[in-house]
N, C-alpha and C positions, 0 to 999 in steps of 0.2 A: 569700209566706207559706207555700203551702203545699208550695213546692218546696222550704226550707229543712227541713219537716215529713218528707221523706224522704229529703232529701240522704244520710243516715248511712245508706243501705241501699244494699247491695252494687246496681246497675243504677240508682238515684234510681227515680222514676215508674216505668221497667220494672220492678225489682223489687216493687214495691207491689204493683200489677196481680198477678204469681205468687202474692204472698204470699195473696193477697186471693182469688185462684181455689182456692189449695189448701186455705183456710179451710174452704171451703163443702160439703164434701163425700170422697166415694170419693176415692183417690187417682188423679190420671189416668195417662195415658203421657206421655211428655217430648212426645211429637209430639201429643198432641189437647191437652197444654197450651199448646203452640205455638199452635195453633189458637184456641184459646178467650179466649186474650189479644191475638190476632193479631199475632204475631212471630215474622218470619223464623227457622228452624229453624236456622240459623247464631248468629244473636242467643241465642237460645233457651237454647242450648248454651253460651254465655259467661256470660250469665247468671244459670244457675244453675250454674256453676262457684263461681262469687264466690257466691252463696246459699249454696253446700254448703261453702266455706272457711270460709265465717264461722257453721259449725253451723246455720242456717236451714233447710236441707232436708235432705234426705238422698235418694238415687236408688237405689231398690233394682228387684230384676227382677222384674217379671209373673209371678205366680204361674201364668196364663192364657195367657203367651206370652212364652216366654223370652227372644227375640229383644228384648221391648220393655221398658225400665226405668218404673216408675212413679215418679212425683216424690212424695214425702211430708212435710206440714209438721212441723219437729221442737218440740218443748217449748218451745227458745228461740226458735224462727220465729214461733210461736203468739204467745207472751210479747211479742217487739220490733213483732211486728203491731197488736199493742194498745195499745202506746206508739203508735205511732204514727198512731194512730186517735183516739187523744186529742188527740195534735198537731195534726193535720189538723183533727177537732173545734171544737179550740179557735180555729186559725187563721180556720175559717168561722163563728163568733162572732164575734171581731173584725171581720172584712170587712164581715158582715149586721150590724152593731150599730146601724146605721142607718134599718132597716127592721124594720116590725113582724111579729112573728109569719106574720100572712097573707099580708103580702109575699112574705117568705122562704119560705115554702112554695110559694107560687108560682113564684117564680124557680126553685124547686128542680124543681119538675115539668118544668118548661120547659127546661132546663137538660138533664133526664134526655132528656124527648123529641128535642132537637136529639141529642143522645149516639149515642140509637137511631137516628137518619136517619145521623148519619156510620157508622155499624158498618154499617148496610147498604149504603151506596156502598162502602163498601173490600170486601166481599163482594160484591155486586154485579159488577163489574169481572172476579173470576174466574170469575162462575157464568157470564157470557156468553162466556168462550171454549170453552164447550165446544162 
C-alpha cells in the first residue's frame, strides 16, 4: 500500500524521504541532504536529477558558499508532497482499520522508536571508525 503511495515519485521511497527533508525547513546543501536522509552522495545526485526533471526541486548555489548548491523544494514539489501524504494517510487507515485508536497510537510510537534505534546503528558504524 504504501509503496504504491510513492511509486509516481522520481527515487519511490528515496524520493519521499528528500521530498519530506526539504519540507521542514532552511534549504540544505546537496551534501548535509545526503546526510540527513542517509544516502550515499552518488544516490543522492541521481536522485535528485529525476526530482529536478520532474520540476520537484530545483538546485540553486549557496549564497554562503559557492562551491555548494543548496536543494530547494519547488511549488509543484510542495503540492505532489501533499498528495502524497494523503496517499500514504490514507493507505495507513486501511492497514490500522482494524485497531482501535489506542492501538494505533501505540504501534505508531513503537514503530517511531524501533526507526530511531535503526538511524542510530547506520550512524553508529561510521562514528566508530574514526
Amino acid at each position: 500500500m504504501a509503496t504504491a503511495s510513492v511509486a509516481g515519485l522520481p527515487g519511490g521511497a528515496r524520493g519521499y524521504l528528500v521530498l519530506v527533508a526539504l519540507a521542514q525547513g532552511e534549504p540544505p546543501s546537496q551534501l548535509a541532504l545526503a546526510k540527513e536522509v542517509s544516502l550515499d552522495r552518488t544516490v543522492m545526485t541521481y536522485v535528485l536529477d529525476d526530482l529536478e526533471a520532474r520540476d520537484l526541486v530545483l538546485r540553486r548555489p549557496d549564497p554562503r558558499d559557492r562551491r555548494a548548491r543548496q536543494v530547494v523544494l519547488t511549488e509543484a514539489g510542495r503540492a505532489r508532497l501533499g498528495e502524497v501524504r494523503r496517499s500514504l494517510a490514507s493507505a495507513e487507515a486501511r492497514l490500522l482499520a482494524d485497531l482501535t485508536d489506542g492501538d494505533a497510537e501505540q504501534l505508531r510510537a513503537l514503530l517511531s522508536r524501533v526507526a530511531q534505534t535503526a538511524q542510530r546503528e547506520l550512524v553508529a558504524p561510521d562514528e566508530m571508525k574514526c
